[in-house]
C-alpha positions in Angstrom: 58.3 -0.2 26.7 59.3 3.3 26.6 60.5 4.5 29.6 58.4 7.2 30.0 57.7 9.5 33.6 53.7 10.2 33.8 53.8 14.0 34.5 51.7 13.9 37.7 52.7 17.4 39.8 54.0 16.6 43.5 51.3 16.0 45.6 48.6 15.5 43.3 47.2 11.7 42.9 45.2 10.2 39.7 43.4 7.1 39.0 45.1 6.9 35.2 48.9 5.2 35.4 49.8 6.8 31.8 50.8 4.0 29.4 52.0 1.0 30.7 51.8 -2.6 28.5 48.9 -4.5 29.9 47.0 -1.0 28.5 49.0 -1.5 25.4 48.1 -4.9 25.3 44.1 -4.6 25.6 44.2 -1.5 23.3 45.8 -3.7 20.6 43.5 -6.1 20.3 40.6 -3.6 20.7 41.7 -1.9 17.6 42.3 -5.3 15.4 38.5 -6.1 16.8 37.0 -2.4 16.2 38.6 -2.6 12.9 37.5 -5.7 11.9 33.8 -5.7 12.9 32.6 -1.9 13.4 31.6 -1.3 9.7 29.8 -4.7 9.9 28.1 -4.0 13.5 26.9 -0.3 12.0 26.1 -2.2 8.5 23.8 -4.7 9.6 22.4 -4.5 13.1 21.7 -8.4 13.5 25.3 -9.5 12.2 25.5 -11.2 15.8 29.2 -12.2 15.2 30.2 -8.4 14.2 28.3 -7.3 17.5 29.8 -10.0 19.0 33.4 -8.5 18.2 32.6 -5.5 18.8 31.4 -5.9 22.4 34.3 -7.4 23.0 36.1 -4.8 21.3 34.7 -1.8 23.2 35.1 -3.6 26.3 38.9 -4.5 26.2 39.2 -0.7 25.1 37.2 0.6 28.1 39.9 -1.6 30.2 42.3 0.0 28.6 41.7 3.5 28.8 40.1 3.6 32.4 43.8 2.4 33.5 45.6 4.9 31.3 43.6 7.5 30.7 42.2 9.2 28.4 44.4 12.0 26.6 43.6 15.2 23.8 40.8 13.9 21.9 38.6 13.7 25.4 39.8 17.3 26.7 38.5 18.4 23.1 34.9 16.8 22.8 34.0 17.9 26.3 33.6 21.3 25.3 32.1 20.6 21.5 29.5 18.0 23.0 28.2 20.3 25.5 27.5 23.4 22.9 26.8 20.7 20.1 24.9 17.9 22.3 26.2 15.0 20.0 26.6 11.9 21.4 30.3 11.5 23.0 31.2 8.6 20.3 30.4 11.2 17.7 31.9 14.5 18.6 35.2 11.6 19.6 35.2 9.8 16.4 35.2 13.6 14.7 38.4 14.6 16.1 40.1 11.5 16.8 42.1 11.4 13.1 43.2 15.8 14.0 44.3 14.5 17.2 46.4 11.7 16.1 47.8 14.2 13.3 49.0 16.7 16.2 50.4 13.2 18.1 51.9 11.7 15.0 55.8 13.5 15.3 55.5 11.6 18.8 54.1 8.9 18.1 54.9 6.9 14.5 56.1 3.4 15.5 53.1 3.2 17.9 50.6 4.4 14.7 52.2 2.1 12.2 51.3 -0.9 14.2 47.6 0.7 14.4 47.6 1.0 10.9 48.5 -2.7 10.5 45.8 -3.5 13.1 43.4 -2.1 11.4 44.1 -4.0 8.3 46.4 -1.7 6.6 49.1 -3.1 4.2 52.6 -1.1 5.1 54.6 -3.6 3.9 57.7 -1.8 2.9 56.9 1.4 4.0 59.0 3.2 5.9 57.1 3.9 10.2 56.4 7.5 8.7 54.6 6.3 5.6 52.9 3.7 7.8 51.9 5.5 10.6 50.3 8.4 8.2 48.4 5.2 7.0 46.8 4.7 10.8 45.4 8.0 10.3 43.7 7.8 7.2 42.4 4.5 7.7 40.6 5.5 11.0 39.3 8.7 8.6 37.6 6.0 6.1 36.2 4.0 9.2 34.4 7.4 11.1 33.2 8.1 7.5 31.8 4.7 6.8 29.7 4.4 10.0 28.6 7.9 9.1 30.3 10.0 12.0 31.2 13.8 10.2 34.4 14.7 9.3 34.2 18.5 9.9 33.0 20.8 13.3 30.9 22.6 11.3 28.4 19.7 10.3 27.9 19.2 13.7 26.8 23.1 14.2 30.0 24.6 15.5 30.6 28.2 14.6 34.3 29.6 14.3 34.1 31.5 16.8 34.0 28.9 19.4 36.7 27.2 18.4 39.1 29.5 21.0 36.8 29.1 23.6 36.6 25.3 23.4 39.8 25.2 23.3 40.4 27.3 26.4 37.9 24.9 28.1 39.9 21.8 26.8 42.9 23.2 28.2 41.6 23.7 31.9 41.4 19.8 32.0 44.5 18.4 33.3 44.1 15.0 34.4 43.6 13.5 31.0 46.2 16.4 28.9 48.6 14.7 31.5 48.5 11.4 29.9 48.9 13.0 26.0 52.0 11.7 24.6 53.0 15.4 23.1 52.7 18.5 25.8 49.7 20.8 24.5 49.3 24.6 24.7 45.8 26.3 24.2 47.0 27.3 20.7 47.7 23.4 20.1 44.6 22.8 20.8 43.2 25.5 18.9 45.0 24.5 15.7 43.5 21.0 16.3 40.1 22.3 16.1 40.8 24.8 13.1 42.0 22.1 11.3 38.7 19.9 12.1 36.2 22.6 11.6 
């Protein structure tokens, strides 16, 4: 375990503990379960093992990120699903892979073992290689359950893409938990690159 310090300002308090390894633990297998049985649960609605999987699935992830928190991707979607009204999976699923791009320099060893989670060979790739595989592999999955892969199919206009981000910004207690520090242009960037 890395031995971070959850950035919590003195005096404040916060439900979400920042990463910790029971979190790492049910988020793990959550992934290898999503990853396994989403496209089959989306596919074919009575595929009672896949919906099987992925109850379980989204429940072991709900454990894990009501204990430690929910980070970037949330702070973005709030704004975009209240001008857009998508559905909070949807306007998620969008911006999850631009997230995880901005997170990646931070993050590699963590998204190389998501990558092989989520069925990726990365046998013999070096974490950088395998981690860029994470990403790309939760890219095919959004588009195969038929989430959209830009902003702008989902109705947002370029010029909201400052404001949003503005808005994401104001939301502390889950930027807290982000494992790289953002700044409003961070976020912005984020959603220039996914519009």
């Amino acid at each position: 375990m890395d031995n971070e310090v959850f950035p919590l300002p003195e005096g404040e308090r916060t439900v979400y503990q920042g990463r910790h390894p029971m979190g790492d633990l049910l988020a793990e297998k959550a992934i290898a379960l999503i990853g396994r049985f989403l496209r089959r649960a989306v596919r074919d609605g009575t595929d009672l093992e896949a919906r099987e999987g992925m109850a379980l699935g989204a429940t072991l992830a709900g454990m894990a990120f009501s204990n430690v928190g929910v980070a970037v991707v949330h702070a973005l979607e709030y704004p975009v699903g209240g001008a857009t009204h998508c559905s909070h999976g949807c306007g998620n699923g969008l911006l999850l892979p631009y997230v995880m791009r901005h997170n990646l320099p931070v993050r590699r060893r963590e998204f190389a073992v998501i990558a092989r989670l989520l069925g990726e060979d990365v046998t013999g790739l070096d974490e950088q290689a395998a981690a860029e595989r994470a990403v790309a592999a939760v890219e095919r999955l959004r588009a195969d359950i038929g989430i959209p892969g830009r902003l702008r199919d989902l109705g947002v206009r370029q010029d909201q893409l400052r404001p949003f981000a503005e808005k994401a910004f104001g939301i502390k207690r889950i930027l807290r938990v982000n494992p790289r520090p953002v700044t409003v242009e961070d976020l912005e960037g984020i959603l220039h690159a996914a519009y």
